[in-house]
Residue, then its C-alpha position, 0 to 999 in steps of 0.5 A: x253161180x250159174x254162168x250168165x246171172x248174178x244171184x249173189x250180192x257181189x257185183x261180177x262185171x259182164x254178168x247181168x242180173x236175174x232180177x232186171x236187165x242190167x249188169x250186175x257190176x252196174x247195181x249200186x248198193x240199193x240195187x243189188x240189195x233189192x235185185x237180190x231180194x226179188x229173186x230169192x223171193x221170186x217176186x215180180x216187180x220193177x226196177x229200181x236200178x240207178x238210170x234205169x228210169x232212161x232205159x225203160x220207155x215211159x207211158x205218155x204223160x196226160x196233162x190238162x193243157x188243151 
């Protein structure tokens, strides 16, 4: 493993993730099923990591109220 990213499915405290910017030992077992499949297919795509939702700031919301 190279020292610094997880590429494995086995969560390794204080190693953060090749796929997104949380630790790996922080992925549940969703996360790092989908973390590692974005990186051995070498895709680009979000987050699904649990409260990743908090740590990511969002696009203002367009509501209809005047």
């Amino acid at each position: 493993m190279t020292e610094g990213k997880a590429t494995d499915t086995e969560p390794e405290a204080g190693v953060t993730c090749a796929a997104c910017p949380h630790r790996w030992d922080a992925h549940d077992s969703i996360g790092i099923r989908y973390c590692s499949a974005t990186v051995a297919r070498g895709l680009h795509r979000g987050c699904v990591c649990a409260g990743s939702a908090a740590a990511e700031p969002q696009s203002p919301s367009v509501t209809g109220n005047g």
